[in-house]
C-alpha positions as CSV (number, residue, x, y, z in Angstrom):
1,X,-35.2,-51.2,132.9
2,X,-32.0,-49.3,134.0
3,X,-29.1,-51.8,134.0
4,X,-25.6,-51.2,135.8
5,X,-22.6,-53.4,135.3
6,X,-19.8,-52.7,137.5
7,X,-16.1,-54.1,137.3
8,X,-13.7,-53.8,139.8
9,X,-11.3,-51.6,137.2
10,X,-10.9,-51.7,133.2
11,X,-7.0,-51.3,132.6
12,X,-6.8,-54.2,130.4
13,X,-8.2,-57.3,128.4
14,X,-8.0,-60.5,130.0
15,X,-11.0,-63.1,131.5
16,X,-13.1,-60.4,133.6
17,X,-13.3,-58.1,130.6
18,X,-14.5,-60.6,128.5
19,X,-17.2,-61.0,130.5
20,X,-18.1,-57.4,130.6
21,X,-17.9,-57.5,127.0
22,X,-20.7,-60.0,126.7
23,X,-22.8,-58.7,129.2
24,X,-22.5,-55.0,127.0
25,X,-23.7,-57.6,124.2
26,X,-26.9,-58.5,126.6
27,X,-27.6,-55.4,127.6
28,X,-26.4,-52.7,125.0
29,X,-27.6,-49.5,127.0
30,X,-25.9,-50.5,130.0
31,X,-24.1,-47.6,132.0
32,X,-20.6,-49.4,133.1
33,X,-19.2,-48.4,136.8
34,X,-15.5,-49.1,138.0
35,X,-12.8,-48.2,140.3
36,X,-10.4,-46.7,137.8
37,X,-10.4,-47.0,133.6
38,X,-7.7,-46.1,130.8
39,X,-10.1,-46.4,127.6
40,X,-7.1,-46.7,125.6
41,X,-6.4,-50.3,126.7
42,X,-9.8,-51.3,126.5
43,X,-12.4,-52.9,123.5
44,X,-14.5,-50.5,121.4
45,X,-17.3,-52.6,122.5
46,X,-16.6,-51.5,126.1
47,X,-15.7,-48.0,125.2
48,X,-19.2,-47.7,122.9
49,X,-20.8,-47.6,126.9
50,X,-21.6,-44.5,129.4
51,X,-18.4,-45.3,131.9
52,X,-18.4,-43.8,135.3
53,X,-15.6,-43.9,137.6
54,X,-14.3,-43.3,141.6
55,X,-12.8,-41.0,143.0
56,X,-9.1,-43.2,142.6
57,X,-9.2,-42.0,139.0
58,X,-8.4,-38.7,139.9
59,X,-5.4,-40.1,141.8
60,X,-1.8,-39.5,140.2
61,X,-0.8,-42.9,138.3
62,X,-4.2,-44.8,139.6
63,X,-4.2,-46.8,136.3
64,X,-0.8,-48.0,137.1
65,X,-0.5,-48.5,140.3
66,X,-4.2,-49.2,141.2
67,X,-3.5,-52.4,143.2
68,X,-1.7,-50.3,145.5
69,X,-4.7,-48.6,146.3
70,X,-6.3,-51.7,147.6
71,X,-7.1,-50.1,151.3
72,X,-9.4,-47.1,149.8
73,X,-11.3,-49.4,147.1
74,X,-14.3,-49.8,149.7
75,X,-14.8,-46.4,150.0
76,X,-14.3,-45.5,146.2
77,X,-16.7,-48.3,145.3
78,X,-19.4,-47.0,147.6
79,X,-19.1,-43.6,146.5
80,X,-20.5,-45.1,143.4
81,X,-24.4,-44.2,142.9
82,X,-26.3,-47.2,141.6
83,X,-29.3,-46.3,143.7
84,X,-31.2,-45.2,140.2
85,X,-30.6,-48.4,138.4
86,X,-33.4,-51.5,138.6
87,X,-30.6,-54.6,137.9
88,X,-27.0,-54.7,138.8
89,X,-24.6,-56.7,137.4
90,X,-21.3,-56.9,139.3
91,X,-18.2,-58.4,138.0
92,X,-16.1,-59.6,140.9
93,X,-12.8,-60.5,141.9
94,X,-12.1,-57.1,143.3
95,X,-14.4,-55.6,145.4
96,X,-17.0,-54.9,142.7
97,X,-20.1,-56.7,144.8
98,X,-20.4,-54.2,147.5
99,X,-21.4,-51.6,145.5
100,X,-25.0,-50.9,147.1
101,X,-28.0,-50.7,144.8
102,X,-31.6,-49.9,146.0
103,X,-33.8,-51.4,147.7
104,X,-35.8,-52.8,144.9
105,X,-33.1,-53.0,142.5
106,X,-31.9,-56.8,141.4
107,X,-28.2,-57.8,141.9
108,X,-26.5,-60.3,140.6
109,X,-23.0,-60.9,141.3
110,X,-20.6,-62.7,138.6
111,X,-17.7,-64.0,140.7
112,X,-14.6,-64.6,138.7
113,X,-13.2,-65.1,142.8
114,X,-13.2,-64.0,146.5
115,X,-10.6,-61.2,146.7
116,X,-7.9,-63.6,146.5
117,X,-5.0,-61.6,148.4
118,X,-7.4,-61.5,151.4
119,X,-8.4,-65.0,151.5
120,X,-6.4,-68.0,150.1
121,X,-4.2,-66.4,148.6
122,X,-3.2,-63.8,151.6
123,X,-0.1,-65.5,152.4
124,X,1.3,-66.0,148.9
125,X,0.7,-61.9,147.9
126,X,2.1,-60.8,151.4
127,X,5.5,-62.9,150.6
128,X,5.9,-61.6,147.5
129,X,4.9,-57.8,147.9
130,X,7.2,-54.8,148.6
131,X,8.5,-54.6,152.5
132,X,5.5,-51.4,152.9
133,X,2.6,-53.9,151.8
134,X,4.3,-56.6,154.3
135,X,3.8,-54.5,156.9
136,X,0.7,-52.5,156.0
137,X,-1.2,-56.2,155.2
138,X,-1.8,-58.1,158.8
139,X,-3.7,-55.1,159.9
140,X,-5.5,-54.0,156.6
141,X,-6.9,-57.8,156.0
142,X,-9.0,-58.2,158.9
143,X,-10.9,-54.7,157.9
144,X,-11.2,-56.0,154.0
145,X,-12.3,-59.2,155.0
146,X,-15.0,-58.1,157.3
147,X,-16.0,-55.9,154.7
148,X,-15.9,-58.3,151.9
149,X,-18.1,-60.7,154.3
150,X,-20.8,-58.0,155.4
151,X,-20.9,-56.6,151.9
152,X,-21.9,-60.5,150.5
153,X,-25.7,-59.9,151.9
154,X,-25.7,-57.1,149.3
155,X,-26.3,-60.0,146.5
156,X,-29.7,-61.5,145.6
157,X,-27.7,-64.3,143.3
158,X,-24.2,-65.4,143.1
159,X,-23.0,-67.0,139.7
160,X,-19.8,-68.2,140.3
161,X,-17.3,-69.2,137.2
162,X,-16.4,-72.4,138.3
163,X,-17.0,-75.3,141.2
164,X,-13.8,-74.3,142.7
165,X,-14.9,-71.1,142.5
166,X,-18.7,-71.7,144.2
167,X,-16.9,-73.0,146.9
168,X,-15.1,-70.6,147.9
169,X,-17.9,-68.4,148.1
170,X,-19.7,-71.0,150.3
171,X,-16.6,-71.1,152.4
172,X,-16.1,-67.6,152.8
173,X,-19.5,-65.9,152.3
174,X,-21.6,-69.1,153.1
175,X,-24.3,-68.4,150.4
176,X,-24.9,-70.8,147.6
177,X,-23.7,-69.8,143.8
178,X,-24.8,-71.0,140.5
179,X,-21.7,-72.3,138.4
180,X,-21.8,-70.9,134.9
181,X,-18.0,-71.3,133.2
182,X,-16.8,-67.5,131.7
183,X,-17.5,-66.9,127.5
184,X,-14.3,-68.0,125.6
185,X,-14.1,-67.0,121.7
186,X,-13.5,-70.6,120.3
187,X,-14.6,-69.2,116.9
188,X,-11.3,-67.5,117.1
189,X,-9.3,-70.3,117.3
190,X,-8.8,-73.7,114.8
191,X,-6.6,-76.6,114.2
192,X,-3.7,-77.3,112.3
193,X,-2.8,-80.0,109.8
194,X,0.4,-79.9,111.1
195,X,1.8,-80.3,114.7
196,X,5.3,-79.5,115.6
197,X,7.4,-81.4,118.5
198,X,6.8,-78.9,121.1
199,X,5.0,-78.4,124.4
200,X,3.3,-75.2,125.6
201,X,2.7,-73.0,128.4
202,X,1.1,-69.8,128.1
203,X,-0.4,-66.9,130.8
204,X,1.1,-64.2,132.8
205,X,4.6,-65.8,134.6
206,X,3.4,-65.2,138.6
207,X,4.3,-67.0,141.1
208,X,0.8,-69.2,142.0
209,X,0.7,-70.1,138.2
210,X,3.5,-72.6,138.9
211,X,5.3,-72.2,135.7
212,X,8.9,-73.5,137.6
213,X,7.2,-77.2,137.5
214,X,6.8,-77.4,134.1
215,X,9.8,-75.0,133.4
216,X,12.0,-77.8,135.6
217,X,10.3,-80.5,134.4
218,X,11.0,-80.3,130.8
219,X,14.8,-79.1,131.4
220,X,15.0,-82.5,132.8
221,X,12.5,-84.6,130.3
222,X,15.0,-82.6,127.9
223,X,11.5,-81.8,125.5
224,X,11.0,-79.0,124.0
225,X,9.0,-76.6,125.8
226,X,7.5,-72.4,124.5
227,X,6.7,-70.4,127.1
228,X,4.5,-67.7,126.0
229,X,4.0,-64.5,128.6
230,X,5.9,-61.9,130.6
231,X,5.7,-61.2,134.5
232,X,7.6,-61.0,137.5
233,X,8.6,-64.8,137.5
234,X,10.6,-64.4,134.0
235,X,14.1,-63.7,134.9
236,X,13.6,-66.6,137.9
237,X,12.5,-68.6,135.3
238,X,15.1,-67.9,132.5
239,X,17.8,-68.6,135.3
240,X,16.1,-72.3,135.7
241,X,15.9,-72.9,132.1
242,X,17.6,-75.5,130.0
243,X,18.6,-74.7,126.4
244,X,15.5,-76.7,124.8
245,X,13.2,-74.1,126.8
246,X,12.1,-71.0,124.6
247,X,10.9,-68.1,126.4
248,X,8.6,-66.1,123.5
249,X,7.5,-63.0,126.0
250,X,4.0,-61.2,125.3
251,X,2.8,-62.3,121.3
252,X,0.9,-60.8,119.5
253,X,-2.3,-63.1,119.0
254,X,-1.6,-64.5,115.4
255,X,1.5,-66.1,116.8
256,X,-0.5,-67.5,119.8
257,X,-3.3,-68.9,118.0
258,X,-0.7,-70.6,115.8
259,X,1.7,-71.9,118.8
260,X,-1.7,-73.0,120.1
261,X,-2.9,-74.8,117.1
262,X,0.5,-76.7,116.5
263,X,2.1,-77.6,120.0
264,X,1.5,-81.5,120.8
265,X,-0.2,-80.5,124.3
266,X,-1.0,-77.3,126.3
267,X,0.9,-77.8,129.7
268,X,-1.5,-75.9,132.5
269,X,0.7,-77.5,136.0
270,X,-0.7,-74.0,138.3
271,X,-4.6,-73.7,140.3
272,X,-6.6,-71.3,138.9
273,X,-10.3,-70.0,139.5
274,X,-11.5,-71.0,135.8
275,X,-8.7,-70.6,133.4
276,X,-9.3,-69.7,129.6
277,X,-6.2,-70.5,128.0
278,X,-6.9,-74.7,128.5
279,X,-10.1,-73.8,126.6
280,X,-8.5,-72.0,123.8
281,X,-5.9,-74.9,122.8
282,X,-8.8,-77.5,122.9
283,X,-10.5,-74.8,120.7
284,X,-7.3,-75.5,118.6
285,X,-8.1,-79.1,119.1
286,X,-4.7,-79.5,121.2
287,X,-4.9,-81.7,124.5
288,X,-4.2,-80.2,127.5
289,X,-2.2,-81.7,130.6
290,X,-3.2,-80.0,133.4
291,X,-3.3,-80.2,137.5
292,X,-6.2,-82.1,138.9
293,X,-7.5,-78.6,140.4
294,X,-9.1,-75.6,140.5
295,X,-11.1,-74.5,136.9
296,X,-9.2,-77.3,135.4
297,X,-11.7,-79.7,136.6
298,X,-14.2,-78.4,135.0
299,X,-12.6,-77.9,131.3
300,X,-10.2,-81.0,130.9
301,X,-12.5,-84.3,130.6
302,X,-9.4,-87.3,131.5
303,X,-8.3,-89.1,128.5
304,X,-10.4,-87.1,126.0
305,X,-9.5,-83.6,125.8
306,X,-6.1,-84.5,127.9
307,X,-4.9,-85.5,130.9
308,X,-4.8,-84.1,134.9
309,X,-2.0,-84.9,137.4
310,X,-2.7,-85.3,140.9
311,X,0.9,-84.5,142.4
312,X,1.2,-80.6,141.6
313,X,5.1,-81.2,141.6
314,X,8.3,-81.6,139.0
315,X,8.0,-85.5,139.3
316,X,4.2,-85.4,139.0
317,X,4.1,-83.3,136.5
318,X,6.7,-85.5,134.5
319,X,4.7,-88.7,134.7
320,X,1.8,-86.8,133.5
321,X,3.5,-86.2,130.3
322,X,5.1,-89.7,130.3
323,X,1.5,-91.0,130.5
324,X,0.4,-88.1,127.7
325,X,2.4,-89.7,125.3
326,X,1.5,-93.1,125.3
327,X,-1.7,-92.0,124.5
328,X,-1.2,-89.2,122.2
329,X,-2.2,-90.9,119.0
330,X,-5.1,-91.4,120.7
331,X,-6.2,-88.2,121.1
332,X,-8.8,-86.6,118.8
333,X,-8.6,-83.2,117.6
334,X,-11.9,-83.2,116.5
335,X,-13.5,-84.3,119.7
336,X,-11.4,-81.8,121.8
337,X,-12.6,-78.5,119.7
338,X,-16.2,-80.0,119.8
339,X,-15.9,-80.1,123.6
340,X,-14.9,-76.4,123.9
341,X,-17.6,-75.2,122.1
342,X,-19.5,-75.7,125.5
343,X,-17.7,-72.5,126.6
344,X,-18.9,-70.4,123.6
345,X,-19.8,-66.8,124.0
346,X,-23.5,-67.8,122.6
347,X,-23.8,-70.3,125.4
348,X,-22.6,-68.1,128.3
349,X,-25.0,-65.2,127.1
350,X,-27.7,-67.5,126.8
351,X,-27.7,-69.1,130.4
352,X,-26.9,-66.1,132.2
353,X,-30.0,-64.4,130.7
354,X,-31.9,-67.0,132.0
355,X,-30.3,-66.7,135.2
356,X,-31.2,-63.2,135.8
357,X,-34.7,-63.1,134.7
358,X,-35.3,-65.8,136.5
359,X,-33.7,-63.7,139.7
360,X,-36.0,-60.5,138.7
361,X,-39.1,-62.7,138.3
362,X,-38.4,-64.2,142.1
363,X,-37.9,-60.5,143.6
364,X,-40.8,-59.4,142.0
365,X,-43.0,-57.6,144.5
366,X,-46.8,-59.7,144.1
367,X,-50.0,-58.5,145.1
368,X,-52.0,-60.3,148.3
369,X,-55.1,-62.4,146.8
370,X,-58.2,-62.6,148.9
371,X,-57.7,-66.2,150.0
372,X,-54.4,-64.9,151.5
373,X,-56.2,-61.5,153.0
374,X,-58.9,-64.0,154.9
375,X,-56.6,-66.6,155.6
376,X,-54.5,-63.6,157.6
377,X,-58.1,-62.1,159.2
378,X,-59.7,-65.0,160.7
379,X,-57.7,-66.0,163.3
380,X,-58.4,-62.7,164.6
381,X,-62.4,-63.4,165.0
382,X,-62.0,-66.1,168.1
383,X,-60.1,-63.5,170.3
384,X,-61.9,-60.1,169.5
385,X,-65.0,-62.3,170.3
386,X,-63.5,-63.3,173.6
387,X,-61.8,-59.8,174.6
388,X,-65.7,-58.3,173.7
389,X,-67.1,-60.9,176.0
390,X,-64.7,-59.8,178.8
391,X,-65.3,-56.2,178.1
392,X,-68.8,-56.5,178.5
393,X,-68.8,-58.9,182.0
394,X,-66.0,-56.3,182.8
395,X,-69.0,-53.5,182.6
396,X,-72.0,-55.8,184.4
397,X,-69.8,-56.3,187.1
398,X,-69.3,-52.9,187.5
């Protein structure tokens, strides 16, 4: 069996490329497609693979500035030939599920999410892009939308990576998805003996990640807060920032598994599809406090592995940790680890085999038995009987 994952581009290592990563563990042989790749800011594991990409890669400073290519990704990804392969795998949250396979090939679609920035997310990206993507947007969306739509009945089985995530697929594609949460390392992560007095936020510093809650909220509480990560939202932030707020940049990982492992709770106040870092601090056997939303609801069990706010604001978010700390003794770090290990890399590998046999075995072409051959024939008899009757009082009359 030829396999083909695609990804919509491999220019880093975050979520979506650890989930290429184990599906290069389920299928080894695997040829890899994608819009655009820089091998040197990949895994060996990814670069061991046969990796083929579009026509963007030849572009000047594609692996840079890819996301400004975001009106010529339909055509790159269908200049992709996946007609030879018999199961596709597509990675999605760019457009990686239109690619087209043939007719008898199986495709399964791994949705990390709908293209955000053409669906709920539209508004937020136009506000915050450059005045040219302001302008180009309004008409470019309809186009990408339709296109994203249309390009959804190229998918024999969705697998989405959360329930927020499933519907939004509904939503916007109406077809039905199977929720199967993305492979986290927790093996890579353990607790501490000791835990230190501070709280902790940690993930890229955008805008939708709502980092200004929790970096307001604690100026106020007057707690001491670390906020691991670098973005666009970092001088905005710094600006908002009381003295007891500690702004750590990118870290290397040692430092993050250890600011993990020690910080009383993991503070997670933004929506987002699935989210792995909540996983990784109850890996570390940390709680996490966390908005009642989006991947959150599936990772965060209330009042055993932490806590979930329903008011996604400064004062909501306050409370929340008010609350968090009448209960904190009663946390348990060994609980909390025990519950990530849900989200293993064994268990994510295990149920998405499962998932796509059981796609290949449903799409597999099955021969017609006789009781189906005469069932189909007889019918038939009653009115070549009656058309041979007419025939032949058709000839006696003449």
């Amino acid at each position: 069996m030829r396999v083909a994952i695609v990804h919509y581009w491999l220019v880093s290592m975050r979520g979506g490329e650890k989930v290429v990563e184990a599906l290069c563990d389920m299928y080894p042989d695997a040829d890899i497609f994608t819009l655009v790749y820089d091998e040197s800011r990949v895994s060996e594991k990814i670069r061991r693979h046969r990796v083929i990409t579009s026509f963007l890669q030849k572009l000047p400073g594609s692996r840079r500035h890819y996301q400004s290519l975001l009106p010529l990704m339909p055509f790159a990804l269908e200049s992709l030939d996946v007609s030879g392969y018999d199961l596709v795998i597509s990675s999605e949250s760019g457009p990686a599920k239109g690619i087209t396979p043939g007719p008898q090939a199986t495709h399964v679609c791994y949705c990390h999410s709908p293209m955000r920035y053409v669906w709920d997310h539209y508004h937020f990206y136009r506000a915050n892009a450059g005045m040219a993507a302001r302008v180009l947007m309004p008409w470019i969306a309809p186009a990408l939308r339709t296109w994203d739509v249309t390009t959804a009945a190229r998918v024999d089985a969705f697998v989405a990576n959360s329930r927020h995530v499933a519907d939004r697929i509904g939503k916007y594609y109406r077809r039905r998805a199977t929720v199967l949460n993305p492979p986290v390392s927790v093996d890579d992560f353990a607790p501490a003996s000791n835990i230190g007095d501070h709280y902790l936020v940690a993930g890229q510093l955008v805008g939708y990640k709502r980092v200004d809650l929790a970096v307001r909220a604690f100026t106020k509480m007057g707690r001491k807060l670390v906020v691991i990560g670098e973005g666009p939202e970092t001088a905005a932030l710094k600006r908002l920032a009381g003295p007891n707020i500690t702004f750590l940049g990118r870290t290397p990982f040692p430092q993050l598994k250890e600011m993990l492992a020690t910080c009383r709770a993991l503070v997670f106040p933004g929506t987002e599809d699935f989210g792995i870092v909540p996983v990784e601090a109850m890996a570390s056997g940390r709680p996490v406090i966390a908005h009642a939303s989006g991947g959150a609801l599936d990772s965060v069990v209330p009042d055993r592995t932490g806590l979930l706010f329903e008011e996604q604001s400064e004062a909501g978010l306050i409370d929340a940790v008010h609350r968090f700390e009448a209960l904190e003794s009663g946390f348990r770090s060994d609980l909390i680890r025990q519950h990530a290990g849900r989200f293993s890399d064994t268990h994510f590998k295990e149920r998405m085999q499962r998932i796509i046999d059981n796609e290949i075995a449903r799409r597999k072409p099955r021969p017609v038995s006789l009781a189906q051959t005469v069932r189909t024939q007889t019918p038939l008899r009653p009115r070549l009987k009656k058309a041979n009757l007419q025939d032949t009082h058709m000839r006696n009359g003449a």
